[in-house]
Backbone as ProteinMPNN parsed JSONL, in Angstrom:
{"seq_chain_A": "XXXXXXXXXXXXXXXXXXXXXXXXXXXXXXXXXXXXXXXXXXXXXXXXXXXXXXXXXXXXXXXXXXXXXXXXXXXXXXXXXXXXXXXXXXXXXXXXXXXXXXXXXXXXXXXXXXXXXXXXXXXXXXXXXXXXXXXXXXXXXXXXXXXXXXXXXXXXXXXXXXXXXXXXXXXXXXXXX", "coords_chain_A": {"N_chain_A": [[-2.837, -100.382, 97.585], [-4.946, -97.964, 97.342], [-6.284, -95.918, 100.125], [-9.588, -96.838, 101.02], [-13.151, -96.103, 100.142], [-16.261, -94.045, 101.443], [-19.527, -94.969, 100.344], [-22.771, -94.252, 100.209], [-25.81, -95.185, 99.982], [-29.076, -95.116, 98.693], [-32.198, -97.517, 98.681], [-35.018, -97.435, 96.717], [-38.466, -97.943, 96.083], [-41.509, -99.488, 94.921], [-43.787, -100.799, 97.228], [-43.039, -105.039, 97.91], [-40.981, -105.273, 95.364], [-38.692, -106.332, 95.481], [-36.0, -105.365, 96.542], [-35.123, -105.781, 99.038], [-34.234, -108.128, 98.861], [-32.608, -107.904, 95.957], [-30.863, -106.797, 97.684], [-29.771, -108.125, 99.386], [-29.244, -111.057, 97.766], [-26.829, -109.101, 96.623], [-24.918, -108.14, 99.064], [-24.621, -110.954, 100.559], [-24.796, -112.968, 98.777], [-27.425, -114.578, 98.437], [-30.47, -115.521, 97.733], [-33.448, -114.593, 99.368], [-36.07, -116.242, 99.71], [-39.134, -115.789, 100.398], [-41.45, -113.209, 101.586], [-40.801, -110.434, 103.909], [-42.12, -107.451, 104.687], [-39.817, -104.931, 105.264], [-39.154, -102.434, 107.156], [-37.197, -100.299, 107.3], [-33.713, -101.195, 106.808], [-30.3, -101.613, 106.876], [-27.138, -102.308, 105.294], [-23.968, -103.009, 104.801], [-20.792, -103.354, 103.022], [-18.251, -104.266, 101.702], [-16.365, -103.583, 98.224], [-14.328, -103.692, 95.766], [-13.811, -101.882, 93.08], [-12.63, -101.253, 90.004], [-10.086, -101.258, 90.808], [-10.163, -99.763, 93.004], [-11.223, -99.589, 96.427], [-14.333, -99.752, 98.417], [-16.138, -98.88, 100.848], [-19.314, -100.105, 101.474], [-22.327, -98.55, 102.394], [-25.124, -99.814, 102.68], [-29.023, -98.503, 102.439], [-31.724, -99.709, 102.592], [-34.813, -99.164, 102.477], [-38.261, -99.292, 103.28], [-41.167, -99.945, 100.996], [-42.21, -97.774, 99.429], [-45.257, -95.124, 98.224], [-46.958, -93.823, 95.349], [-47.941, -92.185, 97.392], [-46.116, -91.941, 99.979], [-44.717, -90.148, 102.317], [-40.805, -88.757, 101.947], [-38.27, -89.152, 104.443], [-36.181, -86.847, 105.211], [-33.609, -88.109, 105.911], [-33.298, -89.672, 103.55], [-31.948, -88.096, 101.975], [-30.121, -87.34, 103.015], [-26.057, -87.26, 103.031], [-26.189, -88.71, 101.45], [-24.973, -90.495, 98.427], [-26.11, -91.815, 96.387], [-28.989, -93.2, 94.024], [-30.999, -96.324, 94.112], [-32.939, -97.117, 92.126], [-35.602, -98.921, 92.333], [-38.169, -101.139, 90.335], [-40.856, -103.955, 89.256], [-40.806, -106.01, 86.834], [-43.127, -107.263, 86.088], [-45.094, -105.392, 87.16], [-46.935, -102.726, 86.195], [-48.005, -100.995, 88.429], [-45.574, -100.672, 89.62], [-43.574, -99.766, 88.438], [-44.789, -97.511, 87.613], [-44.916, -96.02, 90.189], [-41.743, -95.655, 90.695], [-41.137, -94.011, 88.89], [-42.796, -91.371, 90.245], [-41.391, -91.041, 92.438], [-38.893, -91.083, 91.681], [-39.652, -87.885, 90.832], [-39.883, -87.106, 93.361], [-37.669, -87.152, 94.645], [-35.995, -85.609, 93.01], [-37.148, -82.891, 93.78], [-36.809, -83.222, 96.537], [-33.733, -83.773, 96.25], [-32.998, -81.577, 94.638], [-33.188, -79.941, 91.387], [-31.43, -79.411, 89.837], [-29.219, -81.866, 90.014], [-27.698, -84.199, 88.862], [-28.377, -86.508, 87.656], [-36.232, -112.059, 87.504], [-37.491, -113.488, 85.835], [-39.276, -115.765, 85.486], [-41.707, -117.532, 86.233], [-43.558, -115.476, 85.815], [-45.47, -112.929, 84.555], [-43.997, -110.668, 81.952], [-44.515, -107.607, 82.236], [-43.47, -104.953, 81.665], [-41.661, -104.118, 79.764], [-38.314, -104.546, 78.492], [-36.994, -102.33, 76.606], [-38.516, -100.344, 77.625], [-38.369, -99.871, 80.401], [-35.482, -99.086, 79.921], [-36.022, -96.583, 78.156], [-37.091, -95.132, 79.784], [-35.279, -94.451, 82.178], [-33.263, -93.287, 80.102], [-34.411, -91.232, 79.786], [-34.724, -90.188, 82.074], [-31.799, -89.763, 82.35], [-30.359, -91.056, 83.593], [-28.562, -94.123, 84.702], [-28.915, -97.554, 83.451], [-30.04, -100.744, 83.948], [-31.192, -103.881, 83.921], [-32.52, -106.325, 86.302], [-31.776, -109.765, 87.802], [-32.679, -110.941, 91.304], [-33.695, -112.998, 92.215], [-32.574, -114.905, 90.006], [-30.098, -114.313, 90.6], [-29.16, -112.718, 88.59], [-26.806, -110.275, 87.108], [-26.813, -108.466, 90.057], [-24.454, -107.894, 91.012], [-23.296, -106.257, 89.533], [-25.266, -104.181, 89.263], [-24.735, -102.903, 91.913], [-21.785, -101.954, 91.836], [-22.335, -100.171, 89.229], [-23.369, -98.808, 90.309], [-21.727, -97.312, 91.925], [-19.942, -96.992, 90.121], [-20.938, -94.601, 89.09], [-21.509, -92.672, 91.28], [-18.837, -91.939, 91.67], [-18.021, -90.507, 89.202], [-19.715, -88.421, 89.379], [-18.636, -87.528, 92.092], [-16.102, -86.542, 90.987], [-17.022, -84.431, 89.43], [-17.728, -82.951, 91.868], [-15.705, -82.55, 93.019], [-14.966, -80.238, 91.249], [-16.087, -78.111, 92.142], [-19.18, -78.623, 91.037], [-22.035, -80.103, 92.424], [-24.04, -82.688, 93.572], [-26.033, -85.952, 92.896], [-26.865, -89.219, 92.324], [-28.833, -91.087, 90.38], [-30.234, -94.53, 89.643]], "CA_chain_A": [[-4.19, -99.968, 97.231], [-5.606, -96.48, 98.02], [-7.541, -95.904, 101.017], [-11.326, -96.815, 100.871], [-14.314, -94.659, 100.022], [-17.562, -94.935, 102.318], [-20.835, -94.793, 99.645], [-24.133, -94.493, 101.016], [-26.505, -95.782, 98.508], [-30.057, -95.712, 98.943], [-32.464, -98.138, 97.678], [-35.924, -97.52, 97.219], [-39.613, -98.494, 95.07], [-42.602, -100.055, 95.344], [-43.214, -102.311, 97.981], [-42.907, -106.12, 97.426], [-40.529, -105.443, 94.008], [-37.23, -107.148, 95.394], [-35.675, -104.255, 97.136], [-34.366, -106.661, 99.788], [-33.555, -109.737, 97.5], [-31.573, -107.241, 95.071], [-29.834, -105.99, 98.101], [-29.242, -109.838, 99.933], [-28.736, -110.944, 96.696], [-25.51, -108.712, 96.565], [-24.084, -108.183, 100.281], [-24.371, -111.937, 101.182], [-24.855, -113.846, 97.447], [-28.384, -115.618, 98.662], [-31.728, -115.429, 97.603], [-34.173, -115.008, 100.495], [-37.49, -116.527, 98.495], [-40.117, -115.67, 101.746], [-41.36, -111.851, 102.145], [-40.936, -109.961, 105.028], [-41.735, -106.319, 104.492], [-39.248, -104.326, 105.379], [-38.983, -100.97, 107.458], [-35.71, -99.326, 107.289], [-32.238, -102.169, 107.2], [-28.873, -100.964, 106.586], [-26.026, -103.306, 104.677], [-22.524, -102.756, 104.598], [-19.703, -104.397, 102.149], [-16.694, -103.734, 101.074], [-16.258, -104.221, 97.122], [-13.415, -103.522, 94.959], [-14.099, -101.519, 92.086], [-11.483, -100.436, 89.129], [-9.064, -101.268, 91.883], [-10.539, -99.073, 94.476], [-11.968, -100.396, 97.734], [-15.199, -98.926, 98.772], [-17.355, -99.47, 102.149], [-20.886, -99.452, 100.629], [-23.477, -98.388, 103.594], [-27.04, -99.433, 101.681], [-30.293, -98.303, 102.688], [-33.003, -100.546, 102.121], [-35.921, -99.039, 102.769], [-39.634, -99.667, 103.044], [-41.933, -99.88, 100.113], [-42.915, -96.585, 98.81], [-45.937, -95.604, 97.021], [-47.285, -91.828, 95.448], [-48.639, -90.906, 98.568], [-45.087, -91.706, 100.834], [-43.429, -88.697, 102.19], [-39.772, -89.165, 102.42], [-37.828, -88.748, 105.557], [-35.045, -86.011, 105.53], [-32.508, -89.19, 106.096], [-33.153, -89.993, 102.105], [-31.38, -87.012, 101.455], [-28.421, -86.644, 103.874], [-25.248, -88.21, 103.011], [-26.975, -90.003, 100.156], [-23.954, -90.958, 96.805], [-26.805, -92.348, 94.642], [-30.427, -94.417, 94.519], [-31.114, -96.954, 92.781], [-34.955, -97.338, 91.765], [-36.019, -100.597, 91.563], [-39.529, -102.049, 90.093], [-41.05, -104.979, 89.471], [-41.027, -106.041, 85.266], [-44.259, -107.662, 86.703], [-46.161, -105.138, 88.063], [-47.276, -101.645, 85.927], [-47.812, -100.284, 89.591], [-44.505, -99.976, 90.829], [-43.256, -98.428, 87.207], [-45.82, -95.806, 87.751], [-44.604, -95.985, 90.911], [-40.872, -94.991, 90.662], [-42.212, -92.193, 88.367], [-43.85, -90.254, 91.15], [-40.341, -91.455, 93.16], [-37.957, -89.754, 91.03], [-40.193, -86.677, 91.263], [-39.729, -86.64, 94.898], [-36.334, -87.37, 94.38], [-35.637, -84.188, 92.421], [-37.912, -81.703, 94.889], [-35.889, -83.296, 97.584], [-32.526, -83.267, 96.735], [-32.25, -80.361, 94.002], [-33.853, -80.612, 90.215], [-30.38, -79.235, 88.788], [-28.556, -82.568, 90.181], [-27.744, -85.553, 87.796], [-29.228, -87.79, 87.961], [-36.281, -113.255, 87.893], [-39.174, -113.349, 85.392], [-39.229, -117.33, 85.282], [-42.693, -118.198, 86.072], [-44.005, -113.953, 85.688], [-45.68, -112.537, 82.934], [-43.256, -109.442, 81.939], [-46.054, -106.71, 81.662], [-42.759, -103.927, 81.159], [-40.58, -104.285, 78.428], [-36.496, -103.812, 78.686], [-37.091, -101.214, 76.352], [-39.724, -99.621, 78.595], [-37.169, -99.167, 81.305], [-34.345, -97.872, 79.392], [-36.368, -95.298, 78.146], [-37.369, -94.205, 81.265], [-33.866, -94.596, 82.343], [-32.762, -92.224, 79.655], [-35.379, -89.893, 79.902], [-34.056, -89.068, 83.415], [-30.429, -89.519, 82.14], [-29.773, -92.206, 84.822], [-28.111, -95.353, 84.176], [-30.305, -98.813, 83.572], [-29.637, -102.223, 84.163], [-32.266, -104.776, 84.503], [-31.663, -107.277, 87.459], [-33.37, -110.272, 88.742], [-32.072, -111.101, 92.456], [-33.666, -114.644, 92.047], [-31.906, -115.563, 89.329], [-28.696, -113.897, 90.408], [-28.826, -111.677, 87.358], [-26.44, -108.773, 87.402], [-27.021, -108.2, 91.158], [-23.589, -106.895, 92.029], [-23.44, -105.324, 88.352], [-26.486, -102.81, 90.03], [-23.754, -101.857, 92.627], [-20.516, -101.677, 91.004], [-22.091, -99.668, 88.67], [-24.035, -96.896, 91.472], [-20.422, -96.544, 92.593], [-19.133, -95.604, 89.299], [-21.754, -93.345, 88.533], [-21.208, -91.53, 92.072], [-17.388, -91.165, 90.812], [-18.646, -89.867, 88.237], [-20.151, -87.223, 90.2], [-17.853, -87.283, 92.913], [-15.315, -86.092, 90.362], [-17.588, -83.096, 89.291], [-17.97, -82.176, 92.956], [-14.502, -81.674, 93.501], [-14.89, -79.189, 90.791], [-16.807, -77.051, 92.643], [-20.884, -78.874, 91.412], [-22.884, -81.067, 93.601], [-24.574, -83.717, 92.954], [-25.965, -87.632, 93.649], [-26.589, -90.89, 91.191], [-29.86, -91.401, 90.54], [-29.576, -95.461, 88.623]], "C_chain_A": [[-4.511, -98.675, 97.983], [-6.357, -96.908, 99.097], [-8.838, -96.402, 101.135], [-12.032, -95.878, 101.307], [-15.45, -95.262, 100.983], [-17.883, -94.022, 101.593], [-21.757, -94.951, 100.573], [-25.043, -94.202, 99.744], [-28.138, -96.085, 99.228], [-31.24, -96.735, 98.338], [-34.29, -97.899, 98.16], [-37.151, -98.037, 95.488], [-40.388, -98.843, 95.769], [-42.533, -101.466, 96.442], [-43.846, -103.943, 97.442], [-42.241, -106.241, 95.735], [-39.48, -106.223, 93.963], [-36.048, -106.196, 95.84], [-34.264, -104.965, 97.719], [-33.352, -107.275, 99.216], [-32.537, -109.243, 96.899], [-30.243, -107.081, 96.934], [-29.113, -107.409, 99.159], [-28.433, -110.154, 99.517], [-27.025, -110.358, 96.71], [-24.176, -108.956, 98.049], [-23.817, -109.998, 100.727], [-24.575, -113.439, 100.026], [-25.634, -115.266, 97.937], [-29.488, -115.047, 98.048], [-33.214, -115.344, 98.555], [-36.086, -114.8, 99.304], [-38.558, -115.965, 99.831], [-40.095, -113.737, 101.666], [-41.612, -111.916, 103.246], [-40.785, -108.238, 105.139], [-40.579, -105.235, 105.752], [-39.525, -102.493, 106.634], [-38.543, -99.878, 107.339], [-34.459, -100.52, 107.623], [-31.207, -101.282, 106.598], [-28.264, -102.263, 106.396], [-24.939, -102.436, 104.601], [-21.716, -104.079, 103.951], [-19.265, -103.817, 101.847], [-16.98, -104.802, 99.166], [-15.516, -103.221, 96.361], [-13.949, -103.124, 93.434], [-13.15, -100.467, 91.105], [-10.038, -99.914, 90.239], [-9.29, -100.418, 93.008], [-11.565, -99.554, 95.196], [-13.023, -99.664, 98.115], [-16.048, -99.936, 100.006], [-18.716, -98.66, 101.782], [-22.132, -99.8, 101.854], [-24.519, -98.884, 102.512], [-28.133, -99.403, 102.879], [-31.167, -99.024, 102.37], [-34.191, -100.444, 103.033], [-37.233, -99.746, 102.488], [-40.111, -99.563, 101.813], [-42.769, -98.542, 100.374], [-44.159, -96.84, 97.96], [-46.307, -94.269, 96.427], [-47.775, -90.983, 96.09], [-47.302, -90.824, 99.892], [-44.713, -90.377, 100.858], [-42.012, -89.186, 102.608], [-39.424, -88.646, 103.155], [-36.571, -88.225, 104.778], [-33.882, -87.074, 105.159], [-32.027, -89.426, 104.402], [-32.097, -89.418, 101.297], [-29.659, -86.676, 101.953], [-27.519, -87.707, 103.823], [-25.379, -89.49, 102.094], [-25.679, -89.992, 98.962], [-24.745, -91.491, 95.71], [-28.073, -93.453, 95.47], [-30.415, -95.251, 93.736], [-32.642, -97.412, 92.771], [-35.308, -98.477, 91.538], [-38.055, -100.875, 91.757], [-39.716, -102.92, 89.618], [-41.681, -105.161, 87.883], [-42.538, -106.85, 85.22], [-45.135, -106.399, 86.519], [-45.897, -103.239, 87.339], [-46.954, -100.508, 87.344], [-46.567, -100.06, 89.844], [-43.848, -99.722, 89.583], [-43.596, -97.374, 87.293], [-45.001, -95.359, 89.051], [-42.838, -94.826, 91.227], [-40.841, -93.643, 89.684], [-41.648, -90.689, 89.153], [-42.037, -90.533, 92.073], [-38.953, -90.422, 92.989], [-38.123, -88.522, 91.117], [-39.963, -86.032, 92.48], [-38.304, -86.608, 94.897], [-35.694, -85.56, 94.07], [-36.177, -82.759, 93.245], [-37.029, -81.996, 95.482], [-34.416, -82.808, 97.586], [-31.661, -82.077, 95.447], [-32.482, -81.128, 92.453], [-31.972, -80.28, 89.232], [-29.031, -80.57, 89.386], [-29.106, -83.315, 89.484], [-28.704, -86.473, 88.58], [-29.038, -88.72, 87.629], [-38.135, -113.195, 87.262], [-39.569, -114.89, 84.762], [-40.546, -117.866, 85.021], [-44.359, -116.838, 85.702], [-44.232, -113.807, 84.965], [-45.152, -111.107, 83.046], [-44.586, -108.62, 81.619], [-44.817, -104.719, 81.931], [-41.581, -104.664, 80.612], [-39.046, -103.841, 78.844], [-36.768, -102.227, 78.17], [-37.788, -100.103, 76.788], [-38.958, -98.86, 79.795], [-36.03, -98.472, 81.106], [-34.857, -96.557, 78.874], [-36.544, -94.585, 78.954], [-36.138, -93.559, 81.669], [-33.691, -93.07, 81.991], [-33.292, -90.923, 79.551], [-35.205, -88.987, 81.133], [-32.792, -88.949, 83.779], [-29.934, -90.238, 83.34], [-29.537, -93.96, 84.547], [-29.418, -96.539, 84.248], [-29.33, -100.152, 83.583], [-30.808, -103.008, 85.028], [-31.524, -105.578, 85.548], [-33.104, -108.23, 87.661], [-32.138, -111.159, 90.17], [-32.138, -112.419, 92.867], [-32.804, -115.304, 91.403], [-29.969, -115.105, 89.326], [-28.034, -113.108, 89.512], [-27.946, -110.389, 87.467], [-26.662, -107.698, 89.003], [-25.706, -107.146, 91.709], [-23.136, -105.947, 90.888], [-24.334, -104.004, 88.574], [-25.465, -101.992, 91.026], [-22.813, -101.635, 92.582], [-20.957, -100.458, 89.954], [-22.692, -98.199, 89.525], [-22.929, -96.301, 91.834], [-19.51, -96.081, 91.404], [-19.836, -94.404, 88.951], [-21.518, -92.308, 89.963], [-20.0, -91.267, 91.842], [-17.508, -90.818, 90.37], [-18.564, -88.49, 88.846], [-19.146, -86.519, 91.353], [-16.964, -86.224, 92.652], [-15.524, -84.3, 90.025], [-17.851, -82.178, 90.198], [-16.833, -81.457, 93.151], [-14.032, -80.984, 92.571], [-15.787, -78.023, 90.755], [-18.889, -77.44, 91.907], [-20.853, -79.972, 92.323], [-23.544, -81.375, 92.915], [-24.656, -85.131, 93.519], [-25.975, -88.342, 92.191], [-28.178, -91.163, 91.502], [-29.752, -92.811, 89.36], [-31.67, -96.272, 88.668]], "O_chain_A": [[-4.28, -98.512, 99.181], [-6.978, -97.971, 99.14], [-9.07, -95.706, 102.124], [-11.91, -95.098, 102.252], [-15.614, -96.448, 101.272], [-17.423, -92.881, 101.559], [-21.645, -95.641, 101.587], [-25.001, -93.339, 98.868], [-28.389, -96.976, 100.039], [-31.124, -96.707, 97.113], [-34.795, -98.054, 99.272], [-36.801, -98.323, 94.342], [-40.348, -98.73, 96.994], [-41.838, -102.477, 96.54], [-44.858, -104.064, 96.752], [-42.737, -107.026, 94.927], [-39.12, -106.802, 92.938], [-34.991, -106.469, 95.27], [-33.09, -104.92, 97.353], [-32.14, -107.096, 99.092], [-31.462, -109.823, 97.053], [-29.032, -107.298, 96.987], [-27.935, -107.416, 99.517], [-27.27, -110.053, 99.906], [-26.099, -111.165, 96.8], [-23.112, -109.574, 98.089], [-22.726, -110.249, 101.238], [-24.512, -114.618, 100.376], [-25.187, -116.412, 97.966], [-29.358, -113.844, 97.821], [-34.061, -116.196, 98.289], [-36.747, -113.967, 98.683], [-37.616, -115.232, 100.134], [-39.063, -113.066, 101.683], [-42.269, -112.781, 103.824], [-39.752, -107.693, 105.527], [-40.835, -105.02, 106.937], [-40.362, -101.648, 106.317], [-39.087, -98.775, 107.273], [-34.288, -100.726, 108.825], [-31.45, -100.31, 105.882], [-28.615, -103.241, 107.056], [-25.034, -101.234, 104.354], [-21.858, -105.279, 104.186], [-19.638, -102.671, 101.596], [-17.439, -105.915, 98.912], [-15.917, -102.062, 96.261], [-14.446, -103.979, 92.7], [-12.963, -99.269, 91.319], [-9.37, -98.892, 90.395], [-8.5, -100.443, 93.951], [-12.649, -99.898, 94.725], [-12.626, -98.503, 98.22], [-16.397, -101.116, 100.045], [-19.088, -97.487, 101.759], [-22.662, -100.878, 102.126], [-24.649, -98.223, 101.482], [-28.125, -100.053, 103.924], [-31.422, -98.672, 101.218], [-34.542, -101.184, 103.952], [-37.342, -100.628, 101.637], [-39.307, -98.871, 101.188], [-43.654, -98.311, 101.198], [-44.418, -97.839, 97.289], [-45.885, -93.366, 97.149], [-48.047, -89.794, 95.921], [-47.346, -89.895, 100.699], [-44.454, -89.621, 99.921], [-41.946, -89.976, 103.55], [-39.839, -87.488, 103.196], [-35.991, -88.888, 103.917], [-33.246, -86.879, 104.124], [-30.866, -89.396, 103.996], [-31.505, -89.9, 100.332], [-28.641, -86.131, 101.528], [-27.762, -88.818, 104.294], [-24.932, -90.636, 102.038], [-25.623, -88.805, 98.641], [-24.398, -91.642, 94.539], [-28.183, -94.059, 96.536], [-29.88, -95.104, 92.636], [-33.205, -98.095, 93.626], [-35.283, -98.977, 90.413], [-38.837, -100.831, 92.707], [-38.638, -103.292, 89.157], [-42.761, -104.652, 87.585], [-43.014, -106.983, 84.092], [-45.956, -106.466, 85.605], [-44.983, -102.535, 87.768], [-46.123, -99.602, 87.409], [-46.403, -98.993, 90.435], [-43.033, -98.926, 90.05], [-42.94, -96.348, 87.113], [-44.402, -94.288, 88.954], [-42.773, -93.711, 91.744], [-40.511, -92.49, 89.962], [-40.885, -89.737, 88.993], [-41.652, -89.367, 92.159], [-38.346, -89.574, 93.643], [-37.166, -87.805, 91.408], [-39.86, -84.824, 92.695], [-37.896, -85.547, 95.37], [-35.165, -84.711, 94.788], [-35.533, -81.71, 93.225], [-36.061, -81.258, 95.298], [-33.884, -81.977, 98.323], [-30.47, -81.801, 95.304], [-32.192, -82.294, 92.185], [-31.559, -80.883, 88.241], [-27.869, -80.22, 89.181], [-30.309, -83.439, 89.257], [-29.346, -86.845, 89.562], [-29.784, -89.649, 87.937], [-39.25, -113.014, 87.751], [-40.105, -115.039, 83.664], [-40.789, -118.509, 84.0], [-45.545, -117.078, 85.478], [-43.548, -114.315, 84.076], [-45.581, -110.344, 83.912], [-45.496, -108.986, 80.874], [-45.313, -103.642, 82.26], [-40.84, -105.554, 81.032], [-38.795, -102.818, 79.482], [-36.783, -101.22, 78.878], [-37.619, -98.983, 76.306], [-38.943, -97.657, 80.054], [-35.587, -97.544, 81.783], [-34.238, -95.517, 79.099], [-36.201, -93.402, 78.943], [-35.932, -92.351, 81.551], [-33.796, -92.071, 82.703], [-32.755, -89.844, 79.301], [-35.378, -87.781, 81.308], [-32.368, -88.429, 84.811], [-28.993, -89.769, 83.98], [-30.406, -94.773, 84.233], [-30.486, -96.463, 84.855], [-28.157, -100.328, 83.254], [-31.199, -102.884, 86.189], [-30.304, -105.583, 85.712], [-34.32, -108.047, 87.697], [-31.094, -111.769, 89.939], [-31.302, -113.032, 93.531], [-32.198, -116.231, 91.941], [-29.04, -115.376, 88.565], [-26.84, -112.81, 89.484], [-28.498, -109.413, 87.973], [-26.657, -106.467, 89.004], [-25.756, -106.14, 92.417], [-22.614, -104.881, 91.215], [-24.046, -102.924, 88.06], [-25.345, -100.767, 91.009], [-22.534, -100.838, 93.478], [-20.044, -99.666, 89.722], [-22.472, -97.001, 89.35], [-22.861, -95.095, 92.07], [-18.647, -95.204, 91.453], [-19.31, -93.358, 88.571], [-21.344, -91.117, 89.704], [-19.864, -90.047, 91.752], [-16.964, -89.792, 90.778], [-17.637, -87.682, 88.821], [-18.932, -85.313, 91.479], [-16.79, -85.258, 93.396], [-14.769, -83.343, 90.199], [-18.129, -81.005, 89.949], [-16.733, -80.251, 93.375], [-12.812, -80.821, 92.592], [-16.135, -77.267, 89.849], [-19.782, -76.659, 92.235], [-19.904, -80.573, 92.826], [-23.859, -80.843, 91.851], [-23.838, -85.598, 94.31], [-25.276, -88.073, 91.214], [-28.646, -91.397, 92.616], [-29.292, -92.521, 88.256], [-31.976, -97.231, 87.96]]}, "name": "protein", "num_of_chains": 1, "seq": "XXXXXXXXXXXXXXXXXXXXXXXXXXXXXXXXXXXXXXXXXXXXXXXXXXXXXXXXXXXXXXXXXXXXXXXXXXXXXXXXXXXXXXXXXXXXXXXXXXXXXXXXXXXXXXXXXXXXXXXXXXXXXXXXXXXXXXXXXXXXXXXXXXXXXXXXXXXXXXXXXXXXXXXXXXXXXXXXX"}
């Protein structure tokens, strides 16, 4: 097997959307039902993808909202974000919005880019449009139900190959998912 890659993947949105949970959820395949907002955690895992080994740093930041400023850190050494909101909650749709926006000021506009007992108040199709409207991959997830959890980071790491690929032809670029 080749070497292994170290990703650094940040994860950010509105706060209370599942940030954590999604990112639990994957590194340690639990569900933590109880909030506890968040500050700034870091995860690490190793996961095998199209036969290559990758050590995936994640970021799991605080709950953003359209008045956060992001710290510098967001930016440096970043391989891709992944936006997560809450098929619940209008607010943190609007939310990653204004997110992406900052996103693109920050790191350069010419780079790529568990609803059981919930009333869905955004549509699948609501998010893929978005999605495609900022040409960044989609995939719903629910972290309760175990939905596609490590499907969210298997696929941030092909989309920074993706990119990766294009770097080492002289562009730059992150993974915005």
């Amino acid at each position: 097997m080749p070497q292994s890659k170290s990703r650094k993947i940040a994860i950010l949105g509105y706060r209370s959307v599942g940030k954590s949970s999604l990112t639990i959820q994957f590194v340690e395949g639990q569900f933590v039902d109880s909030y506890d907002p968040t500050i700034e955690n870091t995860f690490t895992k190793l996961i095998t993808v199209n036969g290559q080994e990758y050590h995936l740093q994640l970021v799991d930041t605080a709950g953003q909202d359209e008045y956060s400023i992001f710290p510098q850190t967001y930016s440096i050494d970043i391989n891709g974000y992944i936006l997560v909101y809450s098929v619940t909650s209008i607010k943190s749709f609007e939310v990653i919005k204004v997110i992406h926006g900052k996103l693109l000021d920050m790191v350069g506009k010419n780079k790529e880019s568990g609803l059981s007992s919930l009333f869905r108040v955004i549509s699948y199709e609501e998010g893929k449009a978005l999605a495609e409207s900022w040409n960044a991959a989609f995939l719903e997830s629910s972290a309760k139900e175990n939905q596609t959890a490590v499907d969210v980071f298997r696929r941030i790491i092909l989309e920074a190959e993706k990119i990766d690929g294009a770097a080492s032809q002289g562009k730059s670029s992150c993974s915005v998912m």
